[in-house]
Residue, then its C-alpha position, 0 to 999 in steps of 0.5 A: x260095631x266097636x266105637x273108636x274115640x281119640x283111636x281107642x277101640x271099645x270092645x264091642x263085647x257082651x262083658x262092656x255092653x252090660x258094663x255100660x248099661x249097669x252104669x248109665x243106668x246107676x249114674x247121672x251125666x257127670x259120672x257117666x261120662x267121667x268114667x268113660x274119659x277114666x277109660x279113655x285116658x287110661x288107654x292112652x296113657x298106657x299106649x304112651x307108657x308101652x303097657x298092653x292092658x286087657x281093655x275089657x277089665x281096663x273098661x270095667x274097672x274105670x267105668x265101677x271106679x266111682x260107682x261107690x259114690x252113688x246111693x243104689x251101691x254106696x254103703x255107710x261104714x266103707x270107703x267109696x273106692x270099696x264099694x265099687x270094688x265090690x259091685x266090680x267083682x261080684x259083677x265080673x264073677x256073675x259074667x263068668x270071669x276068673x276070680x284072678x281077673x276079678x281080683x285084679x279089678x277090684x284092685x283097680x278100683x279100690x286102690x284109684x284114690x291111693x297115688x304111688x302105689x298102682x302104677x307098680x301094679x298091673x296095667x290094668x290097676x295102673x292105668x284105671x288110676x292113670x285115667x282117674x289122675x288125668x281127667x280130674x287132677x291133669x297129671x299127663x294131660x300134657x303128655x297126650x295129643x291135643x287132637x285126641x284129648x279134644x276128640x274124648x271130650x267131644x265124646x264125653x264132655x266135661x262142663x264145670x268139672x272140675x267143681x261138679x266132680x267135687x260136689x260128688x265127692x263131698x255128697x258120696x262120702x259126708x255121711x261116712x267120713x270116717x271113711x275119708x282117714x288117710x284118703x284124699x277125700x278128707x281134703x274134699x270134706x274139709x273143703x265143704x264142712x268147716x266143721x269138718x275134723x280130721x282123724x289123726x294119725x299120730x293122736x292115734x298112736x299116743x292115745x292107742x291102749x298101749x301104755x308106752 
């Protein structure tokens, strides 16, 4: 029978069945229920922006979207977001969907860290991101129905988020940090490693082989 939680109905479909197992059984508390409010929210931003995403990739991509962050499908030389993108695609090619629909998964997730660009993008791209920057930034936490946003929280609860969804940052990503350049996770590393030096971009540039 198909779970409606703030009035979003889960697709009661093999396809998220095997979505859900895969991830609680590679996540712990906080990413489990971070990536179902992903779902969620992303959703409901999509109802009130007047986008009709496809909800089963809309389900996979938020619930891969941090998978990248954890040691079964975390690497040590790629961004994180590449990672889940990654499981993202083989998974869905494994359960027999087209190589477009894959594809655009695997943007969904990989771009999710990348603001301005994804909500130009399509509605599953945009709205995994919309999930993302609602639950952890708030951004259109105040366009949503009170009572609805209660009702996914109550579903999947958020204690101490805010600080332990940082700590998963920072552990997910200081073994590869030059992977944070350009990315909104080298914040997140400089916050917890005061040692912690930044790639520079314009050093870059003047220091590149090019003589002039």
């Amino acid at each position: 029978m198909a779970e409606t939680i703030a009035g979003i109905t889960i697709p009661d479909t093999p396809l998220v069945a095997a979505t859900t197992e895969l991830v609680r059984a590679a996540t712990d508390d906080l990413l489990f229920h971070h990536s179902r409010r992903v779902f969620l929210f992303g959703a409901l931003q999509g109802e009130r922006r007047g986008l009709s995403p496809d909800l089963e990739l809309l389900y996979v991509g938020a619930m891969f979207h941090d998978l990248g962050l954890t040691a079964e499908y975390g690497s040590t030389d790629l961004r994180f977001e590449v990672d889940g993108a990654q499981a993202a695609r083989r998974f869905l090619l494994d359960h027999g969907r087209s190589a477009a629909e894959a594809h655009t998964v695997w943007l969904a997730v990989a771009l999710h860290t990348t603001p301005g660009v994804p909500e130009f993008l399509e509605p599953e791209i945009a709205l995994v991101t919309a999930g993302v920057e609602t639950d952890v930034l708030g951004i259109g936490y105040r366009d949503l129905d009170p009572a609805r946003i209660a009702e996914v929280t109550a579903a999947h609860p958020r204690p101490q988020f805010k600080r332990q969804i940082l700590a998963a940052f920072d552990q997910g990503n200081r073994h590869r940090p030059g992977t944070t350049f350009g990315n909104v996770n080298a914040d997140v590393l400089a916050h917890f490693d005061p040692t912690f030096v930044r790639d520079d971009f314009v050093k870059i540039i003047l220091g590149s082989d090019w003589p002039e």
